[in-house]
N, C-alpha and C positions, 0 to 999 in steps of 0.2 A: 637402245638404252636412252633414255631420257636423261634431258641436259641437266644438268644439276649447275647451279649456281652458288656462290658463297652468300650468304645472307649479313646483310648491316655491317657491311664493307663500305668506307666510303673514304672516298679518292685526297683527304685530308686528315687520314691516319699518319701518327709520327713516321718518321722516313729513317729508312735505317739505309747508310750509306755504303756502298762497295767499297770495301777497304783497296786501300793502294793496291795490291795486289794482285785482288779482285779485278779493279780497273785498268791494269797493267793488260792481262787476260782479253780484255773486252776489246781494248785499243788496237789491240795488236791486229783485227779482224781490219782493220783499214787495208790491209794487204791480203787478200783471199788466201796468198800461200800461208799464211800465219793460222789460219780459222783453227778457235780453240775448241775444237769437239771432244770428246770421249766419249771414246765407243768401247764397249764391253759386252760380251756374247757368254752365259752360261749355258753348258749342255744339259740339259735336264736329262732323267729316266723315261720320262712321258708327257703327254700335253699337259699343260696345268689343264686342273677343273676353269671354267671362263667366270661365272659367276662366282666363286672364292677367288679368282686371280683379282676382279674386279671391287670385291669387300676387302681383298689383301691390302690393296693400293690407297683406297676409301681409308681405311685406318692411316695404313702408313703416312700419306700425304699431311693428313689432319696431325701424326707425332710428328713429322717434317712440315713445318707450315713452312720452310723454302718453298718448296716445290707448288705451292699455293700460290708464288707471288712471280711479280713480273717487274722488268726492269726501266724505268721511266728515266729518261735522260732531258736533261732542262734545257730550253730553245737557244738560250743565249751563252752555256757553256763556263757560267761564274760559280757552278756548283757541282759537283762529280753528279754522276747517275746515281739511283741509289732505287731499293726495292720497295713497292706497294701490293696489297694484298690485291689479287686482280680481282676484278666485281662480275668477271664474267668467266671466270675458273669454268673449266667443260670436262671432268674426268676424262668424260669419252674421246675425247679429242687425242688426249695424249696415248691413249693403249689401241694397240691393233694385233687383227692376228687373220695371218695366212696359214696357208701350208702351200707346200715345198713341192713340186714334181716328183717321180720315185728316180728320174736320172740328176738331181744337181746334188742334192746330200751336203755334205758340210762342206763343198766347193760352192752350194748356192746360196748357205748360211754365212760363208765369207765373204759373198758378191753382194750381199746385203747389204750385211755389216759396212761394207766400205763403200756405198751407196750412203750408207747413213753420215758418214765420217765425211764425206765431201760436200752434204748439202747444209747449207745455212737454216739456221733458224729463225724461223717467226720470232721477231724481237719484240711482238706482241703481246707474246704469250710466254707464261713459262717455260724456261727454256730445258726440257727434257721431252724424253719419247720411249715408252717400251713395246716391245712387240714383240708376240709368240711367233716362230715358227716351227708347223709340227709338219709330218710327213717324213722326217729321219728315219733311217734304217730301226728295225726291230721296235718302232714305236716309240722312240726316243724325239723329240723337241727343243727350240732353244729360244733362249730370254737374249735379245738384243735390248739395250740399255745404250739411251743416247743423252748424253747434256751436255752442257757446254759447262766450261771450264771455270767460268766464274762463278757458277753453282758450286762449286767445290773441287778440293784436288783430290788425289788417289789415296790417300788414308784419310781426308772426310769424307771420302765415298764410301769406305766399309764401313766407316760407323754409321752414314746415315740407310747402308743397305742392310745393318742389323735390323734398325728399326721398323723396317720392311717385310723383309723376309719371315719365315716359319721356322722352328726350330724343331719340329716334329712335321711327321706327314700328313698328322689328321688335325694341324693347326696349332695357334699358339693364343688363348684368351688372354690377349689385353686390351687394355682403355686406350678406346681412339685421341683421348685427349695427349698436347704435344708432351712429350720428354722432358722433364724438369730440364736438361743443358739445353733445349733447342731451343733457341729465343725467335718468338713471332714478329716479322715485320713490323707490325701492328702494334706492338709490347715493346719493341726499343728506343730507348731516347734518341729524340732531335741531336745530330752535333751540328757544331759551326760549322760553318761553309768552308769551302776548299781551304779560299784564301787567308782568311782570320785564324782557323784551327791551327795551320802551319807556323804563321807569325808568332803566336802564341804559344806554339811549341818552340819555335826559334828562341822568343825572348828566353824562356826556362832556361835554353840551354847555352846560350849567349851569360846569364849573367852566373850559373854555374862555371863555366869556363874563365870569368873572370876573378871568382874568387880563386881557383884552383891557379890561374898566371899568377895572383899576389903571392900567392905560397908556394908555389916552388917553380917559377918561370921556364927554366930549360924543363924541365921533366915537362910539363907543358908543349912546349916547342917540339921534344922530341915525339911524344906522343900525337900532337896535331900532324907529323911528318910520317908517322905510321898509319896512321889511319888515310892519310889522305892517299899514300900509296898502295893499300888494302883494296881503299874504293876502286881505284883505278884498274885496280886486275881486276877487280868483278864486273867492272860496266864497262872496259875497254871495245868497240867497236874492231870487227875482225872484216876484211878488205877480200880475202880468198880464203877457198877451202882446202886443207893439207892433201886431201882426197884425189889423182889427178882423174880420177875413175866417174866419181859421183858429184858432178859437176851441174847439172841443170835441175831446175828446179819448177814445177807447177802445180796447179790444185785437184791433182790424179793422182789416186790412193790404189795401193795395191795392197792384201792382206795374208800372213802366214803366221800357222802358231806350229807348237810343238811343247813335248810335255819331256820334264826332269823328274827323278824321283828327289825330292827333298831329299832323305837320308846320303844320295850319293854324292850330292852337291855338299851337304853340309859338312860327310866324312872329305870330301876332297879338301874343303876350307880347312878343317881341325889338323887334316894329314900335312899343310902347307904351311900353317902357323898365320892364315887367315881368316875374313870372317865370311860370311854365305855369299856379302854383296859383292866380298874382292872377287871370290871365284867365279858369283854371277860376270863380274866384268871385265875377268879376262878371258872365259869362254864367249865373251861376245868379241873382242879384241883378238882371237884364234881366230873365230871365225869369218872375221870383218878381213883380216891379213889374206882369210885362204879365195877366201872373194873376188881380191884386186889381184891375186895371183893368176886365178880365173882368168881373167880381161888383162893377163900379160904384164900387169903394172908393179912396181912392189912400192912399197910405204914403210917409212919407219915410225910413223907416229898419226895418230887421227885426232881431232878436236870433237870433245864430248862435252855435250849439255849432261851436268849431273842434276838433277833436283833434290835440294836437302829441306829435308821439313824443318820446319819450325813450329811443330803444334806443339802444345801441352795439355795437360789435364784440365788446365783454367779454359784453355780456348772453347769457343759452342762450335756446337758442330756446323758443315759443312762449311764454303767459305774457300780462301787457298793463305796459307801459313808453309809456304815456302820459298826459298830464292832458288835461283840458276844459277849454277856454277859453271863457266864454260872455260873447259884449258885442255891439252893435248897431254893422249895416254898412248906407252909407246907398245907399236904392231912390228917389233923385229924383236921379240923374245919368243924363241919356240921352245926354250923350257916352260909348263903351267909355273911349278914351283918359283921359278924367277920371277914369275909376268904376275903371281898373285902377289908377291912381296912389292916389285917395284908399285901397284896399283893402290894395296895399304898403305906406302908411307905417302904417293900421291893425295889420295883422295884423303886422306886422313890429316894433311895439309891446307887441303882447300876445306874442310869441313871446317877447320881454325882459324880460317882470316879471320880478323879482327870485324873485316866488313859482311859480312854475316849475320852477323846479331842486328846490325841497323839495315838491315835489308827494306822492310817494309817504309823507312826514311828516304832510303833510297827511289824506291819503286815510285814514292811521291815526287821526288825530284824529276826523273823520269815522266810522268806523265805530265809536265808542263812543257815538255819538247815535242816538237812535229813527231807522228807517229813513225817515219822514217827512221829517224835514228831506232828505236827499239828496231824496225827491220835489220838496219846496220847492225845491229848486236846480235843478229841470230840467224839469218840466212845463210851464213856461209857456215857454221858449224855443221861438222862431218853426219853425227849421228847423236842421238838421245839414250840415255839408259837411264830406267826407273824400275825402282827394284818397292814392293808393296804389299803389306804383311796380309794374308787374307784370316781366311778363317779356318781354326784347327778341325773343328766340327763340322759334320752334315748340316746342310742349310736346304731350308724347302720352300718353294712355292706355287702357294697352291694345289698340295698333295703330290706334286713332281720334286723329285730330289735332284738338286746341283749335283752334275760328276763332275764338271772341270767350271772353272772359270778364266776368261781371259780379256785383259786387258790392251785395247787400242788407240793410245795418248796420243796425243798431237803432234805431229814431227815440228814445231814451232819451226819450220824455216830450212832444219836438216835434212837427209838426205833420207833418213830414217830411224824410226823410234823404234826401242827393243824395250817389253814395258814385263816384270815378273811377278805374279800374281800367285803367293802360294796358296794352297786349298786344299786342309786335309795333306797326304802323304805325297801330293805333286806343287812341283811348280808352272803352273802356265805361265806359258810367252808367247804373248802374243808382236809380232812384228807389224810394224805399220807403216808404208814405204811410198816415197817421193816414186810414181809411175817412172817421171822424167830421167829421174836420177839413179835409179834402180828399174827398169826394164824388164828381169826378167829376177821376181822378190823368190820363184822358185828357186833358184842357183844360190840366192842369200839364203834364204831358210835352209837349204841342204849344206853350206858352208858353215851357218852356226850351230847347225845340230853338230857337226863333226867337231866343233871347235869344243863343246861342251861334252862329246865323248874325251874330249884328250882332257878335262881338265877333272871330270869323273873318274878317268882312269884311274887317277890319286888314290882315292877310297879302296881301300884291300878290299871288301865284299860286295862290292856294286856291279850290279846284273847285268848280263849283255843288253837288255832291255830297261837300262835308266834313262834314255832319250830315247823320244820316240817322235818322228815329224807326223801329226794330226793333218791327213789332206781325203 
């Protein structure tokens, strides 16, 4: 394939800067156990065609000019990183394609995958990677999909993988030019620098708060004493893990999925008086209990990283528009029924702090302390759960049709990620697990299928076959 270069790029294009969040993401990599990858594997029906896989991308990249750009961090550290159009863009560089042995099969599509999930990126380069591998049973292939996290989070991932993908077998005619919402590096205004932007925000809201003290002082007082206690549960620093099971922690990834039938999960929610994510998060909570029972231990409660989006219709795509919500959900209810109510009015608590909505304020605050602290804030949490809306429709490419898709988010720290990916009439879950801290992710993935039978059970007409563990 001949290199292909972007043309009349030049390295003094306006700068379009990682939002807080974004940078929050990028920081965190000072500590290898942190490294923000996402990894995603779609099981196709067949190899894609390589030359449409190749025009596929060719389009896509060109409606995603993300994917076009690279991340330039400045020597003396007065100004955040922020993205340029790289002048040496190499399609070929980013797409590869093997095939598979006929003995590893989607044991060697997992070995990959988390092969990809542990190695760093070329910070040179744009930061993603996709790769076919074919050689699957009956002719079937799979789309590994690698970027890091400050490219975006898991619902600007399906938008920016609409604009990618095929929506038919035999392709979809559209204009390579980008997406009216996706804004080009290249096309977005200059902001102020780190430190001026901030102040400037400060003052606004410095001299807001002053008229608001002249008019009504205590409701003032009382409100600056809620918000500041708001802040403090969402950035509080956690010292040990509730976990006494899943204690060590290193940069060795282990991988398992397994498939839900939507319909059984969602009739369990309606049958419990909750909603698809409480039941996704108490069959993870089932089955995180039946784990440590495993290794002898019992537990009443685990600390869970939740990630709540914060996009909207106004936000461009890709990018990350969410905070972390980290508090303990309790693992000694073996009623489902009870354990989805207790986990609604939790999570449905922390979705309301106050400090929530100034997340990305926060995150700024944040990134002018030693990267440690963010470690302190998230090493010791038990486990991750992200729950992420996919697509109700077939998606193709390159003439190969998605059967499943599954997603493998970053354990930021914990012991392990459980990340749900619906697609069409299933749920993929894909697990993504700390080696050190989970040893043997087999015994976990057959503990949370079982936890997700007991909470499917709910559903009056759900099949003996609504989980099913993918190995």
């Amino acid at each position: 394939m001949n290199r292909q270069r972007v043309e009349g790029v030049s390295m003094r294009s306006p700068r379009r800067y990682l939002t807080q969040t974004d940078l929050m993401s990028w920081r965190m990599e000072a500590d290898p156990v942190l490294r923000s990858t996402i990894v995603a594997v779609a099981l196709l029906d067949r190899r894609p065609d390589w030359d449409r896989f190749v025009s596929m991308m060719e389009r896509g990249t060109r409606r995603v000019p993300l994917f076009r750009c690279k991340v330039v961090t400045p020597r003396f550290g007065m100004s955040p990183p922020y993205w340029v159009d790289d002048p040496d863009f190499d399609l070929s560089w980013h797409l590869r394609s093997f095939t598979l042995s006929d003995r590893e099969g989607w044991g060697g599509v997992l070995d990959f995958a988390r092969t990809a999930a542990m190695s760093a990126f070329d910070k040179d380069r744009p930061l993603w990677e996709f790769t076919v591998l074919g050689g699957l049973a009956g002719g079937r292939a799979a789309l590994v999909t690698k970027v890091h996290h400050s490219l975006t989070d898991g619902v600007g991932g399906m938008q920016i993988v609409r604009e990618i993908v095929d929506l038919t077998r035999d392709g979809d005619e559209r204009p390579h030019e980008p997406s009216e919402d996706v804004p080009s590096a290249t096309g977005a205004a200059p902001r102020l620098g780190y430190w001026p932007d901030r102040l400037a925000t400060g003052g606004r809201s410095a001299l807001r708060a002053s008229t608001a003290a002249i008019r009504n002082p205590a409701g003032v007082v009382r409100g600056t004493s809620a918000a500041l206690a708001s802040t403090m549960r969402l950035t509080r620093p956690v010292f040990s893990t509730l976990s006494p099971v899943m204690t060590e922690r290193s940069t060795l990834r282990r991988l398992a999925t397994l498939d839900v039938a939507v319909r059984a999960l969602d009739g369990a929610a309606e049958a419990s008086g909750g909603s698809i994510n409480d039941a996704f998060l108490a069959a993870v909570l089932l089955g995180a209990a039946r784990y440590h029972r495993h290794h002898g231990a019992a537990v009443d409660r685990l600390r869970v990283t939740l990630p709540i989006s914060l996009r909207t219709e106004r936000d461009a795509m890709g990018g990350n528009r969410i905070t972390l919500a980290r508090f303990p959900l309790p693992t000694d209810v073996a009623d489902p029924v009870e354990l989805i109510g207790r986990v609604h009015t939790l999570v449905d608590t922390w979705r309301h702090e106050p400090a929530v909505r100034w997340s990305p304020a926060i995150a700024g605050t944040l990134n002018l302390l030693p990267a440690a602290v963010l470690v302190g804030m998230l090493e010791h949490v038990d486990l991750v759960a992200s729950n992420v809306t996919g697509s109700p429709v077939p998606l193709f490419t390159a003439g190969a049709q998605i059967l499943g898709h599954y997603a493998f988010s970053p354990t930021l720290g914990s012991a392990f990620n459980v990340t749900l990916m619906s697609y069409r009439s299933r749920c993929c879950i894909g697990v993504n697990a700390d080696a050190a801290a989970v040893p043997d992710v087999d015994v976990l993935a057959g503990a949370l299928a079982d936890g997700f039978r007991e909470v499917v059970a709910l559903c009056p007409d759900a099949a003996e076959t609504a989980v099913m563990l993918r190995t």
